[in-house]
TITI-262470 format. One line per field, with one value per atom (N, C-alpha, C, O): residue number from 0; residue in three letters; atom name; x, y, z. Coordinates in nm, 4 decimals. Atoms other than C-alpha are relative to their C-alpha. Last residue first. Layout:
<recs>
n: NUM | ...
res: ALA | ...
atom: CA | ...
u: X | ...
v: Y | ...
w: Z | ...
</recs>
This chain:
<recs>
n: 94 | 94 | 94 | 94 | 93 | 93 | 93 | 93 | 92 | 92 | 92 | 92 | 91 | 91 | 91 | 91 | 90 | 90 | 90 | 90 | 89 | 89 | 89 | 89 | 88 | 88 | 88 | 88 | 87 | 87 | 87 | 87 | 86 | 86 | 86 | 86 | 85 | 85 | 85 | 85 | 84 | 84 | 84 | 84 | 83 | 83 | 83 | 83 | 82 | 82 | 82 | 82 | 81 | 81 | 81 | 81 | 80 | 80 | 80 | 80 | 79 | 79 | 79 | 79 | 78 | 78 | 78 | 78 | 77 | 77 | 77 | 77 | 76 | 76 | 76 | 76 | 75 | 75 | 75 | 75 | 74 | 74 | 74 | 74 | 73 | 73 | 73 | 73 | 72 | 72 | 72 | 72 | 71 | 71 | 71 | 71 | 70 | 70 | 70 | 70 | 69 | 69 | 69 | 69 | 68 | 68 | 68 | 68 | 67 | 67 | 67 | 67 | 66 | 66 | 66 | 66 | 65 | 65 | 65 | 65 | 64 | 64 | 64 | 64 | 63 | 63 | 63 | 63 | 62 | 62 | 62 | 62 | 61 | 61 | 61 | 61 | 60 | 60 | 60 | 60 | 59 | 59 | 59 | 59 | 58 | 58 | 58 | 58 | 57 | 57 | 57 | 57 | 56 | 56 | 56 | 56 | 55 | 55 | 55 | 55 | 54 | 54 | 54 | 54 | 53 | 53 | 53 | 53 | 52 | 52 | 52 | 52 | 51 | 51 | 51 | 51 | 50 | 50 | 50 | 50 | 49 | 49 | 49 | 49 | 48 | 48 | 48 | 48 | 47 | 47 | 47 | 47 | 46 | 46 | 46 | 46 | 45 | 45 | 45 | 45 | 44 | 44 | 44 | 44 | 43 | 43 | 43 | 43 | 42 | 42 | 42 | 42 | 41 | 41 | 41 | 41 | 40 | 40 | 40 | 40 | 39 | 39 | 39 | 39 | 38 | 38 | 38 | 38 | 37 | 37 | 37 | 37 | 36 | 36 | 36 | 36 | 35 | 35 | 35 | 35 | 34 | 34 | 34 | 34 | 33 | 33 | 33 | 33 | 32 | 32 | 32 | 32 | 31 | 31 | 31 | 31 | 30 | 30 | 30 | 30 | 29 | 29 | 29 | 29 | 28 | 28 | 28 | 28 | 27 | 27 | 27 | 27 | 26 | 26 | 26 | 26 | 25 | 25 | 25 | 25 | 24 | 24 | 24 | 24 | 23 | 23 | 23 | 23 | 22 | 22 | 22 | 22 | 21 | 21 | 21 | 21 | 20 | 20 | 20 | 20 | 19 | 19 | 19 | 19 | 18 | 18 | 18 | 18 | 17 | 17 | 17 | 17 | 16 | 16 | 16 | 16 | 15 | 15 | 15 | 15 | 14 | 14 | 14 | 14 | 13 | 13 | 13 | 13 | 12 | 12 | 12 | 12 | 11 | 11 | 11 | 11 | 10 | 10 | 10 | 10 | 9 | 9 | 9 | 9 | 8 | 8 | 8 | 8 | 7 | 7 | 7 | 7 | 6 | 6 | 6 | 6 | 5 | 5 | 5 | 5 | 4 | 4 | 4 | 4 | 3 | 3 | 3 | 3 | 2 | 2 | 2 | 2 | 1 | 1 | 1 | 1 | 0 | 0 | 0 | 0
res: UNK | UNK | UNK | UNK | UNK | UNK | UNK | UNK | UNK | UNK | UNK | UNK | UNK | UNK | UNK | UNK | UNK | UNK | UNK | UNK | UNK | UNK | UNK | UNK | UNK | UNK | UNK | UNK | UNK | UNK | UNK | UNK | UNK | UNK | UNK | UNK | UNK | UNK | UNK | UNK | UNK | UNK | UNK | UNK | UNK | UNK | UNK | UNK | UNK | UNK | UNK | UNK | UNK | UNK | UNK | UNK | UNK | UNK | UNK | UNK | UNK | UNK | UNK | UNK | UNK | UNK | UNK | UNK | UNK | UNK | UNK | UNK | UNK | UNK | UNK | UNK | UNK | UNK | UNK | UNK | UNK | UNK | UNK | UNK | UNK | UNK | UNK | UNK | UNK | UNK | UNK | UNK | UNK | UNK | UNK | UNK | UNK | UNK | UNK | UNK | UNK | UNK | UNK | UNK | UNK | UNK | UNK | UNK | UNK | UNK | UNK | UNK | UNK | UNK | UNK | UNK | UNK | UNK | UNK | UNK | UNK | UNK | UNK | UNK | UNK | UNK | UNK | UNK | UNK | UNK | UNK | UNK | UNK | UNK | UNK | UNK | UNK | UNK | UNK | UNK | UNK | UNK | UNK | UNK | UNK | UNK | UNK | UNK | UNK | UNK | UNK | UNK | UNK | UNK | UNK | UNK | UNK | UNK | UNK | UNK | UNK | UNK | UNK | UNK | UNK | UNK | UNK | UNK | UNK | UNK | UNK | UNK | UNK | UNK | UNK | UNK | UNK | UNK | UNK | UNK | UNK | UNK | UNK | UNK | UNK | UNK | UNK | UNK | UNK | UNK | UNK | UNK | UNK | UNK | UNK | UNK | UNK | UNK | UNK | UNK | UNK | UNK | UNK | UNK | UNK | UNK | UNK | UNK | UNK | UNK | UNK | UNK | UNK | UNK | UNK | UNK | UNK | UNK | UNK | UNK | UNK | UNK | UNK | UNK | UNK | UNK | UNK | UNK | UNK | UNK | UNK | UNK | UNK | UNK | UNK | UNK | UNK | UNK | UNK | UNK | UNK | UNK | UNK | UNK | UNK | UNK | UNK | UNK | UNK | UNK | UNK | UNK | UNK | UNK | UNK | UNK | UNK | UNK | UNK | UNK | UNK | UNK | UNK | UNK | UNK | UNK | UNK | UNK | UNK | UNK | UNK | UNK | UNK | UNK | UNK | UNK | UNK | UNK | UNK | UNK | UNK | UNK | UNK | UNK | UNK | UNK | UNK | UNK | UNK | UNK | UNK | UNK | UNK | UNK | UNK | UNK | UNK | UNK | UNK | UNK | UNK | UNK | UNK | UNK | UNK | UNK | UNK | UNK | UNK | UNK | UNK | UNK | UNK | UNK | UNK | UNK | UNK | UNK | UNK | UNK | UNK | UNK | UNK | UNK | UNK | UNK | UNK | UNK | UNK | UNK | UNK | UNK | UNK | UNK | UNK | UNK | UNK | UNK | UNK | UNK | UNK | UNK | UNK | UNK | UNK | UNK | UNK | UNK | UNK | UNK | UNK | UNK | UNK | UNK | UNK | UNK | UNK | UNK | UNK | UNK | UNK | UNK | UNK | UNK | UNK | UNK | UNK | UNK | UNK | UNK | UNK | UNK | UNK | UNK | UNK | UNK | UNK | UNK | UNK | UNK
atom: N | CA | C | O | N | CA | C | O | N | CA | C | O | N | CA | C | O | N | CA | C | O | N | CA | C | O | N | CA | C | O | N | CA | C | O | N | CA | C | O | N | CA | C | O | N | CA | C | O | N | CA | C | O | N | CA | C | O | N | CA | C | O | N | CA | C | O | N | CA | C | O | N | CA | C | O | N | CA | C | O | N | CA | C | O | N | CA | C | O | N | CA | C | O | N | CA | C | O | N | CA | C | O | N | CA | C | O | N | CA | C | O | N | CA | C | O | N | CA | C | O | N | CA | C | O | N | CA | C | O | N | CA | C | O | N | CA | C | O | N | CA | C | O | N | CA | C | O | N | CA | C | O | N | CA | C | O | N | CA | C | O | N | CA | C | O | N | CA | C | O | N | CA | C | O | N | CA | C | O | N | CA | C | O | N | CA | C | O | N | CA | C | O | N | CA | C | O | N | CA | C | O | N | CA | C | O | N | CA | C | O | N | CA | C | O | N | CA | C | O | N | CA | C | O | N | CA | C | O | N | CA | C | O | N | CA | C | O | N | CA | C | O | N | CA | C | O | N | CA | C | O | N | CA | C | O | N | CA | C | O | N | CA | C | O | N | CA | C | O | N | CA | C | O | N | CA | C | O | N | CA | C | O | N | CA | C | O | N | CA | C | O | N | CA | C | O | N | CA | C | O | N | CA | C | O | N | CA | C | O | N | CA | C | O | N | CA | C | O | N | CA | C | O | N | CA | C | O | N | CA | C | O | N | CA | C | O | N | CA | C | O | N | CA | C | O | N | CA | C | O | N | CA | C | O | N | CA | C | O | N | CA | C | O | N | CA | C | O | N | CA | C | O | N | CA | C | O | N | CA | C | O | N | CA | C | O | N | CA | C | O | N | CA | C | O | N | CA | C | O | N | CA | C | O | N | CA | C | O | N | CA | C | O | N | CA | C | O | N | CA | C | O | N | CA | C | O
u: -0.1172 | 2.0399 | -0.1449 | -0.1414 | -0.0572 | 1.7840 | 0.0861 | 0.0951 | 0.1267 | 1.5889 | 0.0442 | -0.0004 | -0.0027 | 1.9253 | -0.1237 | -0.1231 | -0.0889 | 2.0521 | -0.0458 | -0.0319 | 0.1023 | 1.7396 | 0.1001 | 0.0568 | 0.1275 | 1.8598 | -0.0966 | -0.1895 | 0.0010 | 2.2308 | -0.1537 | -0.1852 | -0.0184 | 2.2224 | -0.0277 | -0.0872 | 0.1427 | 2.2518 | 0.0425 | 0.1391 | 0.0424 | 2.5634 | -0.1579 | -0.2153 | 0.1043 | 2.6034 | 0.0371 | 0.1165 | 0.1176 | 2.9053 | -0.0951 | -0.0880 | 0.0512 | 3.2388 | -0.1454 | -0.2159 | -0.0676 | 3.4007 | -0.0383 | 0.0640 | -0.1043 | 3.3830 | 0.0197 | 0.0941 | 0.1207 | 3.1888 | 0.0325 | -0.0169 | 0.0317 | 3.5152 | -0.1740 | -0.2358 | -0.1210 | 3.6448 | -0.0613 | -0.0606 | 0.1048 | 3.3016 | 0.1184 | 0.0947 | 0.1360 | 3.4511 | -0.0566 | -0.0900 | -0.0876 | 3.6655 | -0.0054 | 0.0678 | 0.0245 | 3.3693 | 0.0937 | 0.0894 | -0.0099 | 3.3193 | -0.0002 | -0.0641 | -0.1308 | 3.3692 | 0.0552 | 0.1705 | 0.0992 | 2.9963 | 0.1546 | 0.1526 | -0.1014 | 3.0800 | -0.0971 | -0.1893 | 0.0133 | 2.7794 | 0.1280 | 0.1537 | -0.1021 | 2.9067 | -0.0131 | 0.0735 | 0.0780 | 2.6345 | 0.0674 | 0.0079 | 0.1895 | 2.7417 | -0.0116 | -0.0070 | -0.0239 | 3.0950 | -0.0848 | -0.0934 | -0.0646 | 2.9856 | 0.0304 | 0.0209 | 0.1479 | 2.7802 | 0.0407 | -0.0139 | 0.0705 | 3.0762 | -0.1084 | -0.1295 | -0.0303 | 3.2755 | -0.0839 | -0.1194 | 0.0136 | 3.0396 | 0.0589 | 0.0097 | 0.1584 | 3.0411 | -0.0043 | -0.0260 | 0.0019 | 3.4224 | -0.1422 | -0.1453 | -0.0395 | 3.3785 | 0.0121 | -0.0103 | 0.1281 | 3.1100 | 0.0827 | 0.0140 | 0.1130 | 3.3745 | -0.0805 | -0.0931 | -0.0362 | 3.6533 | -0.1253 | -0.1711 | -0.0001 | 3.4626 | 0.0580 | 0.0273 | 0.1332 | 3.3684 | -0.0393 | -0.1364 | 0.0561 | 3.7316 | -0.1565 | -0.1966 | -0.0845 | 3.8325 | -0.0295 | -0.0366 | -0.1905 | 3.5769 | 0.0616 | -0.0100 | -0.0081 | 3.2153 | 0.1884 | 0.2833 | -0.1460 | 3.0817 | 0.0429 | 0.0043 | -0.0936 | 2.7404 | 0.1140 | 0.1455 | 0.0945 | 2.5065 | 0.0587 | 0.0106 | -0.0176 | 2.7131 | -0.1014 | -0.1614 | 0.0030 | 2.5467 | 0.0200 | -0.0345 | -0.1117 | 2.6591 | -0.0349 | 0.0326 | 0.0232 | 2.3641 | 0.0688 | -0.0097 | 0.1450 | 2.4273 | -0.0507 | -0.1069 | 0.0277 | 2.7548 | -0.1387 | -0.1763 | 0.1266 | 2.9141 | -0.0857 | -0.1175 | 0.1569 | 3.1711 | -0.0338 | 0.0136 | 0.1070 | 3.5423 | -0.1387 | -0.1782 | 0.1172 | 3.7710 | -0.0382 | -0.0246 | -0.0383 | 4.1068 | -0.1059 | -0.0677 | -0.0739 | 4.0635 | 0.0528 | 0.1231 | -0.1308 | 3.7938 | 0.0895 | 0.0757 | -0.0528 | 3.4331 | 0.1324 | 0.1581 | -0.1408 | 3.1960 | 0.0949 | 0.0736 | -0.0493 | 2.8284 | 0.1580 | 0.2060 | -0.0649 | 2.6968 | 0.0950 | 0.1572 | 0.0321 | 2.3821 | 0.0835 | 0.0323 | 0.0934 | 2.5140 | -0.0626 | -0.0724 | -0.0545 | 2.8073 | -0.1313 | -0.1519 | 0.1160 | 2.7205 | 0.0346 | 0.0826 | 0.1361 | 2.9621 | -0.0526 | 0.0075 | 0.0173 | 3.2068 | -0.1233 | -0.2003 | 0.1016 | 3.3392 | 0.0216 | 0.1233 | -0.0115 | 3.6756 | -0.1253 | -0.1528 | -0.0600 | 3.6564 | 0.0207 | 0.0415 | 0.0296 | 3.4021 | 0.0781 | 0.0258 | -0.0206 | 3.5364 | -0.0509 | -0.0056 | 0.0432 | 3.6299 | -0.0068 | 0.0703 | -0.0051 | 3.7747 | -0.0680 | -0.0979 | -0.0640 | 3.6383 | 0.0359 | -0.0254 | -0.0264 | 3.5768 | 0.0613 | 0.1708 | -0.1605 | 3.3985 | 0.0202 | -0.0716 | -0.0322 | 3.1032 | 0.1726 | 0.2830 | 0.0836 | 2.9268 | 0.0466 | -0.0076 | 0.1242 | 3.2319 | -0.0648 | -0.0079 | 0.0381 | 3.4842 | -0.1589 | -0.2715 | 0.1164 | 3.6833 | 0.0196 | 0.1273 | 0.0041 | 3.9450 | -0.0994 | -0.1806 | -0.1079 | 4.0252 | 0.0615 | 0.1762 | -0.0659 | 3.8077 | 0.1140 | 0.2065 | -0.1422 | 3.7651 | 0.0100 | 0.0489 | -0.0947 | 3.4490 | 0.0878 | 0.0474
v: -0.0129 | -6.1349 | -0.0363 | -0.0450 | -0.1091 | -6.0903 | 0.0620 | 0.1794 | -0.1306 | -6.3756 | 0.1004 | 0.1352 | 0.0760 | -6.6134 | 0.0696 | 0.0893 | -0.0491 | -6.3634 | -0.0145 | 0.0821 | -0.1117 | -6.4972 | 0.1468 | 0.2522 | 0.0180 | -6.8093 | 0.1021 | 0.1084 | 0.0623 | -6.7781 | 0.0145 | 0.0749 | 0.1211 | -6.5369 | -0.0468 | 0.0322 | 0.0819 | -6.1666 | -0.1739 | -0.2109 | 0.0884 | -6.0060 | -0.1159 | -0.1880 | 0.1804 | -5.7721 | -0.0788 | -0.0346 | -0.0090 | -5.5198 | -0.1371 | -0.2354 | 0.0968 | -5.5548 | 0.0183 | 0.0280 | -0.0799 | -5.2996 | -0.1121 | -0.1286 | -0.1616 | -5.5232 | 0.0155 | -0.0687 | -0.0672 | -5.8601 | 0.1465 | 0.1950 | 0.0570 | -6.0942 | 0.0914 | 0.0791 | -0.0254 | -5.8692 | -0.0661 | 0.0124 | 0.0005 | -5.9149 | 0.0723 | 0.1613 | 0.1386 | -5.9666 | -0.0877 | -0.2029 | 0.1299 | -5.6946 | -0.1395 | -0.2315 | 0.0333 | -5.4967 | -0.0532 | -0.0790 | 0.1358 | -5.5334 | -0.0173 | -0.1069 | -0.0066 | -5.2081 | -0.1341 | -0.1771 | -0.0621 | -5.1433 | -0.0215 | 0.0130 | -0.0659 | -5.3257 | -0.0068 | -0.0700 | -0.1824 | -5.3735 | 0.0512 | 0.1712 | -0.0642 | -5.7045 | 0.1096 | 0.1914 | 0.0109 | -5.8829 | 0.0968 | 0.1515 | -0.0389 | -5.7150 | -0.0160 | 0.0593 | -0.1157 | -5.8403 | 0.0687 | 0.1081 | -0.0279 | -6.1925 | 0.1207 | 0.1367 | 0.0472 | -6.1742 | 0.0056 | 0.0466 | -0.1150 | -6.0173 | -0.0295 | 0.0437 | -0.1136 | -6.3220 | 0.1277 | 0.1908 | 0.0502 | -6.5551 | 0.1047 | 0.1605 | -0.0102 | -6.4249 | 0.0083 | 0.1110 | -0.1658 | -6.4663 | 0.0898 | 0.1836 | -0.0300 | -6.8184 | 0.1697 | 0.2385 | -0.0023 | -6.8886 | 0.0410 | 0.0668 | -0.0977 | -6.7350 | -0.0689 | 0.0211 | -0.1200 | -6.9546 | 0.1044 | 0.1557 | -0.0278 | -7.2513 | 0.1137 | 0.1360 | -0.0867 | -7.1710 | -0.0210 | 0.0130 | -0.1437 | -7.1649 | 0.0542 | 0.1648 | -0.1008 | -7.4767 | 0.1536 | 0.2454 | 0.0023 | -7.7142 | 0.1323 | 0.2050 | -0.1458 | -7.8004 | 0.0142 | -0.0329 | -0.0139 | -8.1293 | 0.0886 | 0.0745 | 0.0113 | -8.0871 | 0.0251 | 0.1031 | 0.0109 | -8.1097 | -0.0245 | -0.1091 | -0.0668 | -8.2067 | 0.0227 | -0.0718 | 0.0915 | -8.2526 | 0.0683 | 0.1761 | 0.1252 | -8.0905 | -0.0733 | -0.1762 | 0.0621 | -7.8152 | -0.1214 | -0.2158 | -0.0487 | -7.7470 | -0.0644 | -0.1714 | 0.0724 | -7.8002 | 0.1036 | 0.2176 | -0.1308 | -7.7124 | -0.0795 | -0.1957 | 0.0616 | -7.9746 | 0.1119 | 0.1677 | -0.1241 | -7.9017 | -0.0726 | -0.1494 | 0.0018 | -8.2388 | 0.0708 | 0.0538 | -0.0760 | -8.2587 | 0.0595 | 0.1436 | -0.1723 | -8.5888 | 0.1008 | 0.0710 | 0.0634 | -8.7900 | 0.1130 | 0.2352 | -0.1576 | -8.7860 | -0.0557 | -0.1755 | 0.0144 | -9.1156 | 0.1482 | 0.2330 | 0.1708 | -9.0289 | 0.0163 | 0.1205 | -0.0182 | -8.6498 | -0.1259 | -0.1223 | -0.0818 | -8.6811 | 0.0336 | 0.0741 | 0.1138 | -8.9863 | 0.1240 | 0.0659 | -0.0309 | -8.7067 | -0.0997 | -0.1049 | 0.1264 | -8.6493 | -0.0072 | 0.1018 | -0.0680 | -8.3956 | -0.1246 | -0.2216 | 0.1342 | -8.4432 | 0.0704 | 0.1548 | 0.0510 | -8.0647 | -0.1581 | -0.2027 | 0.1784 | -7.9334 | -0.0415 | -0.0483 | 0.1060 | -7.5326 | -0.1503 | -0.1789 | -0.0019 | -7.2625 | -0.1067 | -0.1503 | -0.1266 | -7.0917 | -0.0888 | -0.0324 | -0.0603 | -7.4958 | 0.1591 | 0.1727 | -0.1577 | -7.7865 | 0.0812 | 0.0597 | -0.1220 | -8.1194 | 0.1319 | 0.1906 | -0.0676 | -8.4938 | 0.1642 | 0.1649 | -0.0207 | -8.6889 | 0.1106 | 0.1882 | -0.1032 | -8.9396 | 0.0839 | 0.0299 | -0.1272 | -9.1781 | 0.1075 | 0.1932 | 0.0394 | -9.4545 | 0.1326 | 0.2025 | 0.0770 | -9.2367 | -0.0898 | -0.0649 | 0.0642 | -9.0137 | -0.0939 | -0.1320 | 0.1839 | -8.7924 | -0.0228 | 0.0694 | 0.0495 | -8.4040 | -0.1220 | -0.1562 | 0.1179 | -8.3080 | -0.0224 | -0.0266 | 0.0810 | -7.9003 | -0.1144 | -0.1006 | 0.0614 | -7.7060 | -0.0968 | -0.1483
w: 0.1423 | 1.4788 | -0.0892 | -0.2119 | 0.0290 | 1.8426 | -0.1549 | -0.1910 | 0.0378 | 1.8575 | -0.0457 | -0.1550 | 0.1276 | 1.8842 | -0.0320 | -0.1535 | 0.0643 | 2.2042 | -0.1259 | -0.2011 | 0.0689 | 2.4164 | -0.1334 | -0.1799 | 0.0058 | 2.4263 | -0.0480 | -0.1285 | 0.1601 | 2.3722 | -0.0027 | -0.1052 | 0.0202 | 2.7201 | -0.1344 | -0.2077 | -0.0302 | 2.7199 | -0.0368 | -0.1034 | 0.0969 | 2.7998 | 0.0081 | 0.0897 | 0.0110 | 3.0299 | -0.1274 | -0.2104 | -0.0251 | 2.9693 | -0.0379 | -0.1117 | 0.0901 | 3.1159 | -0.0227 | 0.0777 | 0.0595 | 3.3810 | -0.1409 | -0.2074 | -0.0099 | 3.6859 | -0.1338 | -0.1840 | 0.0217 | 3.6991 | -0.0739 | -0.1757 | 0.1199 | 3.6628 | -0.0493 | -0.1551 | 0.0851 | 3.9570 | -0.1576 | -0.2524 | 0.1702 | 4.1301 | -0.1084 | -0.1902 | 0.0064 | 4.4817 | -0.1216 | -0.1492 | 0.0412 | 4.4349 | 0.0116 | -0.0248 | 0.1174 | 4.4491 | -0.0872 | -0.2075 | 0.0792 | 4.7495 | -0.1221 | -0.1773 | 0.0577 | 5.0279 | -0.1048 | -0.1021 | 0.1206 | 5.1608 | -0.1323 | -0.2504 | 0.0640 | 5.5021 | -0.1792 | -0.2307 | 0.0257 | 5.7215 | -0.0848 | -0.0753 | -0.1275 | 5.8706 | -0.0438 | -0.0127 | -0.1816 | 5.6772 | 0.0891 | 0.1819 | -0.0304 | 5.3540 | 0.1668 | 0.2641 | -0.0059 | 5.3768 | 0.0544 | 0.1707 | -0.1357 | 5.4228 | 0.0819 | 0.2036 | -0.1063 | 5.1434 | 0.1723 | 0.2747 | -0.0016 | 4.9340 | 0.1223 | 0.2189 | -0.1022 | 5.1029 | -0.0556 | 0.0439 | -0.1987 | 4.9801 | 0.0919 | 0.1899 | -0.0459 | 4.6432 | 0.1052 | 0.1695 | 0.0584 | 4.5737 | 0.0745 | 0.1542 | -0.0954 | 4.6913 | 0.0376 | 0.1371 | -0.1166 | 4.4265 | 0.1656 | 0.2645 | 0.0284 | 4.1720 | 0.0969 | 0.1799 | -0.0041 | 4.3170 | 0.0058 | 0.1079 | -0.1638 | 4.2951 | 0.1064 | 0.2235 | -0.0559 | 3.9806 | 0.1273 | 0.1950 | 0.0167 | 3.8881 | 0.0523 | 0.0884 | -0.1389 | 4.0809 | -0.0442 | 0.0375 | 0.0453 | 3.8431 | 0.1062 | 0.1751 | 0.0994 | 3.9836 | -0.0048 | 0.0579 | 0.0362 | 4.1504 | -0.1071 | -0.2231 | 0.1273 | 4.2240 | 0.0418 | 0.1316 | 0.1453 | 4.5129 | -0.1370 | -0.2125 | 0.1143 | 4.8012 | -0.1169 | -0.1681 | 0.1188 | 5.1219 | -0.0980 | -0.1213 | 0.0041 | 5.4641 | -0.1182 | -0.1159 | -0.1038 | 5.4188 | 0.0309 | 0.0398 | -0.0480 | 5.0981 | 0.0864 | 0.0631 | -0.0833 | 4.9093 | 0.0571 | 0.0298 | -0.0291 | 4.5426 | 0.1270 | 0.1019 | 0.0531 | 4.5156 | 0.0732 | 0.1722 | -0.0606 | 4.4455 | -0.0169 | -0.1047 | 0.0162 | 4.3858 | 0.0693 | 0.1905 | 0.1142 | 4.5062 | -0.1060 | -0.1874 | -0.0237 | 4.6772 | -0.0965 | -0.1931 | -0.0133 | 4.4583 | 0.0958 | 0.0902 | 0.0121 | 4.4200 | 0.0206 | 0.0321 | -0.0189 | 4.3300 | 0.0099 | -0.0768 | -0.0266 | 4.3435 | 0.0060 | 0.0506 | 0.0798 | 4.3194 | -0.0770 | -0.1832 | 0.1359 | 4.4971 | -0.1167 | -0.2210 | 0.1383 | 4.7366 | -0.0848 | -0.1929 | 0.1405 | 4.8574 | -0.0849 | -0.2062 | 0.0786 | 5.2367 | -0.1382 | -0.1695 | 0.1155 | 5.3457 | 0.0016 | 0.0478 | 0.0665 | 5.6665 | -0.0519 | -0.0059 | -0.0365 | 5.7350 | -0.0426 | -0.0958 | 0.0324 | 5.7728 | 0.0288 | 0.1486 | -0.0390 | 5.7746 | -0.0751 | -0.1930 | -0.1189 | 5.7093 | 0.0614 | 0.1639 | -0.1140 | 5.4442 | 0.1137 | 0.2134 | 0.1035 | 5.2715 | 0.0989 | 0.1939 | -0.0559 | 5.3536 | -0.0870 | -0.2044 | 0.0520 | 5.3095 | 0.0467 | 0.1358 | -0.1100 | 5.4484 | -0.0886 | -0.1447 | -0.0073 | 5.2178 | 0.0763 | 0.1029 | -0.0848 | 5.2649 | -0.0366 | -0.0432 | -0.0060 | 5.1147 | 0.0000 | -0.0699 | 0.0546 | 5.1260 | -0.0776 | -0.1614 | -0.1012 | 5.3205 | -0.0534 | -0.0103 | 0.0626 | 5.0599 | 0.1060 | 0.1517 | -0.0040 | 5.1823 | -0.0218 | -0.0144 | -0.0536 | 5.1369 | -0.0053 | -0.0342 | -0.0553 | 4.8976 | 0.0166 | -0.0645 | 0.0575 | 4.8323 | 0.0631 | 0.1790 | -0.0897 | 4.9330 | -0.0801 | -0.1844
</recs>
């Protein structure tokens, strides 16, 4: 969700489901303009506009889904036509 206004604790945001009021003491000071990753009206992290994109992206596949549609894989545009990659962790075993 995207800050609108800041209210002490509290900020007022849009997001798919509208204008909520969030709770913010887990992430502390936020600002308008500011994405925060949210959960149950409280923010958890503050995240940059691309991976708020990509978690929005998601949402509607999920959304899709529920409503029985099978048609998403523009959803997963950054998924599409690229192969895995393994993480640094288990990559540095590997060379």
């Amino acid at each position: 969700m995207q800050v609108m206004e800041v209210e002490d604790l509290f900020a007022w945001c849009e997001g798919r489901n509208g204008r909520l009021r969030i709770n913010t003491m887990l992430t502390g000071d936020v600002r308008p303009g500011d994405w925060l990753l949210t959960f149950m009206d409280s923010a958890r992290e503050i995240i940059d506009a691309g991976r708020a994109a990509l978690i929005n992206s998601a949402l509607e596949a999920l959304a899709r889904v529920a409503a029985g549609e099978t048609d998403f894989d523009d959803c997963f545009a950054d998924l599409i036509g690229r192969e895995p990659q393994l993480p640094d962790f288990l990559r540095a075993g590997k060379e």
